[in-house]
ZAMARGU-4260 file (C-alpha; in steps of 0.2 Angstrom, whole numbers, plus 5000, padded with zeros to 4 digits):
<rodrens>
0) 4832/6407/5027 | 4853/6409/5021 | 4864/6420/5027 | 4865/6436/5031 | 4846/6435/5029
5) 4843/6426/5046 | 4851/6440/5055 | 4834/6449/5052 | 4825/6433/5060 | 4839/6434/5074
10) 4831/6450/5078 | 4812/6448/5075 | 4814/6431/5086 | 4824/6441/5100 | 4812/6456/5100
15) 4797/6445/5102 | 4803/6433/5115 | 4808/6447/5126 | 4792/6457/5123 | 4784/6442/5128
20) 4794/6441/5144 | 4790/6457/5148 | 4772/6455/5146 | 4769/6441/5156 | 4779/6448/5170
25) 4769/6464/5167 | 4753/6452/5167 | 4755/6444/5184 | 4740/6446/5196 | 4743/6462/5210
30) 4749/6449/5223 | 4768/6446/5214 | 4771/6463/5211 | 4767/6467/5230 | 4782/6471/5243
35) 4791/6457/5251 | 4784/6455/5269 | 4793/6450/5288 | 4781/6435/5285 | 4786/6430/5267
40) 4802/6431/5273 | 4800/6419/5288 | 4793/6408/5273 | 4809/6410/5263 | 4822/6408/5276
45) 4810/6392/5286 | 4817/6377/5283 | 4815/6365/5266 | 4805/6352/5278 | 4798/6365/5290
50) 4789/6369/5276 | 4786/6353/5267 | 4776/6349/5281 | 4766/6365/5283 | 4758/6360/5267
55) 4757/6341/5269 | 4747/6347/5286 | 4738/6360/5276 | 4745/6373/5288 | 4752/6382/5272
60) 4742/6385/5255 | 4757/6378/5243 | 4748/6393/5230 | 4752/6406/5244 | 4769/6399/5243
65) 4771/6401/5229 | 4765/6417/5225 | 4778/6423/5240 | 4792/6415/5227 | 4784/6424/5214
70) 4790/6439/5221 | 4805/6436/5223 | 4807/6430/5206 | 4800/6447/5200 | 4811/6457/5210
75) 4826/6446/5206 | 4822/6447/5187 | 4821/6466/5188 | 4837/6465/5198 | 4850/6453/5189
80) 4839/6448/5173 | 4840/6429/5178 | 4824/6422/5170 | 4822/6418/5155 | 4805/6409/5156
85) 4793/6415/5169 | 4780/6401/5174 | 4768/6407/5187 | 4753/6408/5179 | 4753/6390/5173
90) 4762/6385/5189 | 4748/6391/5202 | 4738/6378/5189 | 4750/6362/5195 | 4750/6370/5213
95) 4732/6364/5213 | 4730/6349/5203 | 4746/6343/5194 | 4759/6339/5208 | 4759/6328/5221
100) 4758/6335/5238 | 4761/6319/5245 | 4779/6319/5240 | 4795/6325/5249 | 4796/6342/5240
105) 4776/6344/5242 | 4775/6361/5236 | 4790/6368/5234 | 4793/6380/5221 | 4808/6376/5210
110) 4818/6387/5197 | 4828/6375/5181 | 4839/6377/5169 | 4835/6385/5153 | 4837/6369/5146
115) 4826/6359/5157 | 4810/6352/5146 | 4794/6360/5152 | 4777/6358/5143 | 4773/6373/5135
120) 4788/6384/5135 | 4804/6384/5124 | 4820/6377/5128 | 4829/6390/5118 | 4846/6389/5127
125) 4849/6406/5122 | 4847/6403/5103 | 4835/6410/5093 | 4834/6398/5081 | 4827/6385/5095
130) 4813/6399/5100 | 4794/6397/5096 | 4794/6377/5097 | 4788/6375/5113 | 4788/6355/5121
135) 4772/6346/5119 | 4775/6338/5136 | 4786/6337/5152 | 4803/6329/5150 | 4805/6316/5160
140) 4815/6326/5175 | 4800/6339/5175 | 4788/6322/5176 | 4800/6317/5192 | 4797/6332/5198
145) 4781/6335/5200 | 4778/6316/5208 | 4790/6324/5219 | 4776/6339/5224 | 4789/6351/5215
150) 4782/6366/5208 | 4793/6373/5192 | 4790/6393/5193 | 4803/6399/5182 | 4818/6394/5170
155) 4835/6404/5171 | 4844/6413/5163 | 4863/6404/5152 | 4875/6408/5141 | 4871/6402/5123
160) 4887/6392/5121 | 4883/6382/5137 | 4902/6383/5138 | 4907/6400/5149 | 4907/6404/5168
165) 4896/6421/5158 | 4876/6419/5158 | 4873/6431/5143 | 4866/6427/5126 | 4858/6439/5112
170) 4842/6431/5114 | 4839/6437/5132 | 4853/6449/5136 | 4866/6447/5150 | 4861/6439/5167
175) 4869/6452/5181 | 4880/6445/5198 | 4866/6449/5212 | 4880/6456/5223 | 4888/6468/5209
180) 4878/6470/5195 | 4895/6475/5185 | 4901/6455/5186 | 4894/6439/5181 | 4883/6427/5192
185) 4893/6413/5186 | 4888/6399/5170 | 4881/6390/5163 | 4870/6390/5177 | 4871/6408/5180
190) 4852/6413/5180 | 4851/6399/5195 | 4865/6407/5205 | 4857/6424/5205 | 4840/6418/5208
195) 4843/6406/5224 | 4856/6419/5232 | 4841/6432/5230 | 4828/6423/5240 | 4825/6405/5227
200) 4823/6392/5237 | 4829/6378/5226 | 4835/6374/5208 | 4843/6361/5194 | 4859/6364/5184
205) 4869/6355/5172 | 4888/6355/5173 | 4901/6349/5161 | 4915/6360/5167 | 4910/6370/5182
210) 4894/6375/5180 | 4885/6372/5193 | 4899/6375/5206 | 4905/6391/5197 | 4888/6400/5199
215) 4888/6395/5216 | 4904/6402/5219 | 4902/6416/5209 | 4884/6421/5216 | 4885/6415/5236
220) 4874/6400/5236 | 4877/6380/5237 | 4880/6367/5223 | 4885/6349/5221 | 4891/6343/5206
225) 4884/6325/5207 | 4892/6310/5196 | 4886/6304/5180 | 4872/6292/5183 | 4865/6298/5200
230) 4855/6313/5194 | 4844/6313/5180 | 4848/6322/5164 | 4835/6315/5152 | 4822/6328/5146
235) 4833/6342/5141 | 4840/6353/5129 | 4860/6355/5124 | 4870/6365/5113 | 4883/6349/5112
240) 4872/6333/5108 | 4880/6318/5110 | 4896/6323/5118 | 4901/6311/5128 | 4920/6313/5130
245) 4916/6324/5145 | 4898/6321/5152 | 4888/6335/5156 | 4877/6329/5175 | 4863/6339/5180
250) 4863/6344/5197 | 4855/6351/5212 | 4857/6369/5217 | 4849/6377/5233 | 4851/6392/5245
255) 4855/6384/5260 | 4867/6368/5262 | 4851/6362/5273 | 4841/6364/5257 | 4853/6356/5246
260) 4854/6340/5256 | 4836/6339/5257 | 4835/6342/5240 | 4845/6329/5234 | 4839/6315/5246
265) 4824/6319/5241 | 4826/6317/5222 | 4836/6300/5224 | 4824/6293/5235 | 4810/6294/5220
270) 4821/6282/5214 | 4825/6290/5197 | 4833/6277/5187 | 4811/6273/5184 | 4812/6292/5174
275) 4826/6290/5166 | 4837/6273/5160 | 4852/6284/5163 | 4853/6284/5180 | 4861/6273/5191
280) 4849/6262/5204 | 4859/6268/5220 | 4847/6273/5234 | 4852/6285/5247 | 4865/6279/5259
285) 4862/6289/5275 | 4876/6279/5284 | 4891/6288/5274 | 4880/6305/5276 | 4881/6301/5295
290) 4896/6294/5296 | 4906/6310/5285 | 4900/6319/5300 | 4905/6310/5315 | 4922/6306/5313
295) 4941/6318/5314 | 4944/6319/5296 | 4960/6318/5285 | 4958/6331/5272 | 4968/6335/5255
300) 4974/6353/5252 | 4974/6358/5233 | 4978/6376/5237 | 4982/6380/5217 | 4979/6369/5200
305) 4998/6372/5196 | 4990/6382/5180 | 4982/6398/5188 | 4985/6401/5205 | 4973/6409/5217
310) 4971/6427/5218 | 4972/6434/5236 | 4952/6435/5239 | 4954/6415/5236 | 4968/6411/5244
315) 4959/6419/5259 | 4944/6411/5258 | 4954/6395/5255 | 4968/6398/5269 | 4953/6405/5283
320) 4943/6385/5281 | 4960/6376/5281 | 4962/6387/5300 | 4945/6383/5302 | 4945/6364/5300
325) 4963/6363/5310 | 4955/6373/5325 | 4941/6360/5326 | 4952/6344/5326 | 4954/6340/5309
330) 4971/6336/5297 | 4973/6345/5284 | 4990/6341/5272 | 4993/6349/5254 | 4992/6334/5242
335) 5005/6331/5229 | 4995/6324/5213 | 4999/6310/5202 | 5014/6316/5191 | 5008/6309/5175
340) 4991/6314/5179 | 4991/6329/5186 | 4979/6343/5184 | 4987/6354/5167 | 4988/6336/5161
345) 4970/6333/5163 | 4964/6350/5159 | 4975/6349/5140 | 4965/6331/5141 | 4948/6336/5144
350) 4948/6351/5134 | 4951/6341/5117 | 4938/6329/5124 | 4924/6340/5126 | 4930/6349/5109
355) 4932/6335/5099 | 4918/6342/5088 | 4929/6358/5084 | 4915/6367/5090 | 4904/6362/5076
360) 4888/6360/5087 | 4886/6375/5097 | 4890/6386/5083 | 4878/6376/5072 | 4862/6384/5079
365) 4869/6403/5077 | 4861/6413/5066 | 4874/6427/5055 | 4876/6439/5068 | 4870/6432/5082
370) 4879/6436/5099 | 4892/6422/5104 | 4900/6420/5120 | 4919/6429/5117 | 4925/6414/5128
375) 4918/6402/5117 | 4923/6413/5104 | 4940/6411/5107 | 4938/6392/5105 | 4932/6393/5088
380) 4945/6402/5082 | 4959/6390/5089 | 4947/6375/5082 | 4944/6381/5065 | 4963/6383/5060
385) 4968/6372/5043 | 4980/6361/5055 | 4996/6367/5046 | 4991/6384/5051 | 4988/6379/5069
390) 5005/6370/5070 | 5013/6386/5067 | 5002/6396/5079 | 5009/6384/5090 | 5025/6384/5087
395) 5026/6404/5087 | 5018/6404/5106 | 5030/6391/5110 | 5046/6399/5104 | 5044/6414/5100
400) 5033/6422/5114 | 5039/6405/5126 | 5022/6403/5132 | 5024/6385/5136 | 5007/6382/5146
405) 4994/6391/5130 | 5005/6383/5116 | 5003/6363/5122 | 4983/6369/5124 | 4984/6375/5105
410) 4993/6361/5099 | 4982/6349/5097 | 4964/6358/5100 | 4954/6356/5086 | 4943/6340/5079
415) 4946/6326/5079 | 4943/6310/5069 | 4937/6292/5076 | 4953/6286/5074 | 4960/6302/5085
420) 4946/6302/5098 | 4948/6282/5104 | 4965/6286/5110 | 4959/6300/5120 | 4944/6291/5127
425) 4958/6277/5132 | 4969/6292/5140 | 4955/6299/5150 | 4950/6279/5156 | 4969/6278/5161
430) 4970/6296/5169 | 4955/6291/5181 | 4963/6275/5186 | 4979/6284/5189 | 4970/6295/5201
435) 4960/6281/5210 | 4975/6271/5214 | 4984/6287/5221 | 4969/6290/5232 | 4969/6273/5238
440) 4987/6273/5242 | 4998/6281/5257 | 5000/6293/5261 | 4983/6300/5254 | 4970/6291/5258
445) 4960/6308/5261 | 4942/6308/5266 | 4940/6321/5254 | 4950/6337/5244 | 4946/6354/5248
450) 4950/6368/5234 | 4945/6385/5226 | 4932/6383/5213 | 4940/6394/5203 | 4955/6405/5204
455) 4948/6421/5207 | 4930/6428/5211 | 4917/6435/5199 | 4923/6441/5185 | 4916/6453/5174
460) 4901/6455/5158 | 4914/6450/5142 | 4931/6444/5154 | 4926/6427/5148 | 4937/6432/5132
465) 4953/6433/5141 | 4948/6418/5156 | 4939/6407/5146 | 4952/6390/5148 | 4955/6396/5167
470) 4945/6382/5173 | 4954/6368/5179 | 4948/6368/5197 | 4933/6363/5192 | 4934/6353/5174
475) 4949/6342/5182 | 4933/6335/5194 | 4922/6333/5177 | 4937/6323/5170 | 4937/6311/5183
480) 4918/6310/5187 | 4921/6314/5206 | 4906/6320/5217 | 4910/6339/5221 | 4901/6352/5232
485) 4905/6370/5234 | 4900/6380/5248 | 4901/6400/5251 | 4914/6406/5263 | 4916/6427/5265
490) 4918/6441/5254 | 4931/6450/5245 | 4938/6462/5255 | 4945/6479/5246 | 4959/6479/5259
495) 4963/6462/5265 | 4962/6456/5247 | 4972/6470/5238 | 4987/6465/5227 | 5001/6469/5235
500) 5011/6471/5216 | 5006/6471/5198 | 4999/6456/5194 | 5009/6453/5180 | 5024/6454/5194
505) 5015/6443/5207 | 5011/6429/5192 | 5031/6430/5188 | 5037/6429/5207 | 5025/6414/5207
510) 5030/6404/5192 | 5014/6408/5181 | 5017/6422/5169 | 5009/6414/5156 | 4992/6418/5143
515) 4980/6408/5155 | 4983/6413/5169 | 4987/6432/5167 | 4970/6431/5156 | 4960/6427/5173
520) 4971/6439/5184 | 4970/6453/5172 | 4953/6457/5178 | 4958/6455/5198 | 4951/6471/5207
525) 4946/6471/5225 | 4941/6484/5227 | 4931/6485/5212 | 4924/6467/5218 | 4922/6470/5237
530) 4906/6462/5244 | 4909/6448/5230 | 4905/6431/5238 | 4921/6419/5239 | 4921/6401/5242
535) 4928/6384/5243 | 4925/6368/5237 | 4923/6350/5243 | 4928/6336/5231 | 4923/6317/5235
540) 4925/6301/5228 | 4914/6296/5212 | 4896/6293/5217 | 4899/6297/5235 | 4888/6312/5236
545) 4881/6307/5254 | 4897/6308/5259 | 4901/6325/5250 | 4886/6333/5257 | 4893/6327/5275
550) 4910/6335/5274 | 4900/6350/5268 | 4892/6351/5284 | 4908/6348/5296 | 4916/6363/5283
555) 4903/6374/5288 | 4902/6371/5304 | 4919/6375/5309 | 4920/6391/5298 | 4905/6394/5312
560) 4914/6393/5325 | 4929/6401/5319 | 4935/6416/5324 | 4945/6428/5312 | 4959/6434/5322
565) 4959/6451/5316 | 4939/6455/5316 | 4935/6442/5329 | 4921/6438/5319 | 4911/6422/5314
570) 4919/6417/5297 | 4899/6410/5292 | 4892/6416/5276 | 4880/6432/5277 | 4865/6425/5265
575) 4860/6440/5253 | 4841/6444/5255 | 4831/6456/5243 | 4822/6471/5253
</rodrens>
């Protein structure tokens, strides 16, 4: 069907998948509609191999388990709108005779990705146009998963660009921050974020410029963003095929960081590179997991990206783990990147990379009308300019409103040829071996870098119009193919988090007042975002995710211990539960 005709399919196609939804959620026997119970919750709080073996033992039914994750899918769907896909029915089905209960995740429900390949159900990302074609069989992560004993029960909820820290799409509506319902849980991955910090137990993401560890930021639970080749990524969906500029990883997400290491070991000891000719043949090394742990460490301080600096619920959060990790032995020294490399030149570098297309792809599958992100949006607009045209955009940011930092992001956004995407492939190879030899050298030679994930906490439904290139604590990590790990740290304060000026005033008294980062602070309100998770993240060397997950576990243990000195209070991370 041509346009604008396709709009009417736009809508048939959404009103059907959603009544759909509705009705199989509607559908589900008594037992998932039922209150949550003390002893559910002991389920949902006992420990991944607590309960791995409970049902190895056959002292847990994995179909009660189940059925207990069940209800909190229910209740976190009517909650935040995070599922796209519910699969109970059939998933009670692999409970008893599909997945391997032998295996180290022996059933052991998991949420995915929207764009995880399940037999049976779409993989819509969002688009309509990708609805009603349902996969004849399990991709090849799903296969791994269940000789792993995984139960898949739901798919979650993204945006339909794959490109936005927003999880909202016309298809299925907006996905809702579990904390405050006014902001976003995060994205890509958002649907994930809101379902694990509501009671999930575990779950799979993809991430090409945050998100995975945005979600987890954004919603209060725990990521890693693994390098390319140690997790699967064969057997899914994507708005973007064959970009390859900036890799998107698939990646594990879980409640707990006790979940999440479990997880992880777990998947790489199935030895995936047998699923998928992607991945790398590196086993688990449990000697960097053990020895992260057991030694002082020398840790790098990125307080700010140099682009958008943190706002003050961040700056907390980031300032309260530094205290943290200083009071329990550790040094901790701000690092002073690579000149010629540093993280504005990596995030004007990764942004044509991953752009190259000018945004051909993930447009291509819209339908007229069809809701698009407003950050991605955004892109397409910059991209689609005749080049002349462009030029001169550029040129009247950069003189005429002196907006240095947007107009070298304009300037040369856009798509690219062959000829003009080689030299970029060459500039990224360059910029990671700039990095590596920096890291090797003194002073650095950091165990890891700790930083914000992103500059400020949620944001809310729509801001991705105005923050949508204020990314780069997360996309300089994707550039440079390092293992990264977020892990939640307090909440936003209404109070202690207040802005103690205009924020237009504070990003001049800083150096900033520019489109970018006025564009993420704009939307700053703490005490319209009280009770929103903050966090930090953990940034390793390239395929040292054992070692990731160790630092992880130092950095939570001394926020612990730490004592605030104005609450005398823990500093640990209150989980959120459903009632």
């Amino acid at each position: 069907m041509f346009p604008p005709f396709d709009y009417f399919s736009y809508r048939r196609v959404r009103n059907q998948k959603q009544q759909e939804r509705t009705a199989r959620f509607a559908l589900l026997p008594f037992d998932y509609h039922i209150h949550i119970t003390a002893s559910d919750k002991e389920i949902i709080n006992k420990p991944i191999q607590d309960l791995v073996q409970g049902i190895q033992s056959s002292a847990l039914s994995p179909v009660d388990v189940l059925r207990i994750y069940g209800k909190v899918a229910v209740q976190a769907q009517k909650r935040t709108n995070c599922i796209t896909e519910i699969l109970l029915p059939e998933a009670e089905s692999w409970a008893k005779s599909e997945v391997n209960l032998k295996g180290p995740l022996a059933g052991i429900p998991i949420s995915l990705k929207d764009s995880v390949q399940v037999k049976g159900f779409d993989t819509t990302l969002g688009y309509s146009a990708l609805a009603g074609n349902p996969a004849t069989e399990d991709g090849p992560m799903t296969k791994l998963l269940k000789d792993a004993g995984a139960v898949p029960y739901a798919k979650t909820a993204l945006p339909i660009t794959l490109l936005s820290f927003e999880s909202a799409n016309g298809l299925w509506g907006p996905c809702r921050n579990p904390h405050v319902p006014a902001y976003s849980p995060g994205g890509s991955t958002g649907g994930e974020g809101a379902l694990l910090a509501l009671g999930g137990r575990i779950g799979i993401g993809s991430d090409v410029a945050g998100s995975v560890r945005v979600p987890a930021a954004w919603s209060g639970i725990y990521s890693l963003r693994c390098s390319t080749g140690r997790w699967p990524k064969v057997g899914v969906n994507t708005s973007m095929p064959g970009q390859e500029g900036i890799p998107s990883v698939f990646s594990p997400m879980a409640r707990t960081l006790n979940d999440l290491t479990y997880f992880t070991r777990a998947i790489i000891g199935m030895q995936p590179w047998k699923y998928d000719y992607s991945v790398h043949p590196i086993s688990w090394r449990e000697e960097l997991e053990v020895e992260a742990q057991t030694k002082s460490l020398r840790i790098g301080l990125m307080s700010s990206d140099g682009v958008v600096p943190p706002t003050p619920a961040i700056e907390r959060a980031v300032s309260t783990t530094v205290a943290a990790l200083t009071e329990a032995g550790h040094t901790v020294t701000e690092i002073s990147p690579p000149a010629n490399a540093n993280p504005f030149t990596g995030l004007n570098l990764a942004s044509q990379l991953l752009n190259s297309d000018g945004c051909h792809h993930f447009e291509s599958k819209l339908r007229s009308f069809e809701p698009s992100d407003p950050g991605a949006n955004q892109l397409s607009r910059i991209a689609h300019l005749p080049r002349p045209l462009r030029y001169l955009y550029y040129l009247y940011v950069r003189y005429i409103r002196r907006d240095t930092v947007l107009a070298t992001l304009i300037r040369d956004f856009g798509p690219k040829s062959s000829a003009e995407l080689w030299p970029l492939v060459a500039q990224r190879e360059a910029f990671r071996a700039t990095w590596h030899k920096w890291w090797d050298a003194e002073p650095q030679r950091f165990d890891f870098i700790l930083c914000p994930v992103n500059a400020t906490p949620a944001l809310p439904h729509k801001a991705m119009h105005d923050a949508v290139s204020s990314c780069g604590y997360t996309f300089l990590w994707n550039l440079l193919d390092y293992s990264a790990g977020v892990l939640p740290v307090g909440h936003v304060d209404s109070i202690r988090d207040a802005l103690v000026a205009p924020y237009k005033s504070v990003l001049k008294r800083l150096g900033c007042d520019h489109a970018i980062a006025r564009g993420a602070w704009k939307h700053y309100d703490s005490a319209k975002m009280a009770g929103l998770p903050t966090a930090v993240q953990v940034v390793g060397r390239r395929w040292h995710e054992e070692q990731v997950l160790g630092y992880m576990v130092v950095v939570e243990k001394a926020l612990a211990q730490y004592r605030d000195p104005l609450t005398g209070e823990s500093s640990q991370y209150t989980l959120l539960e459903l009632d």
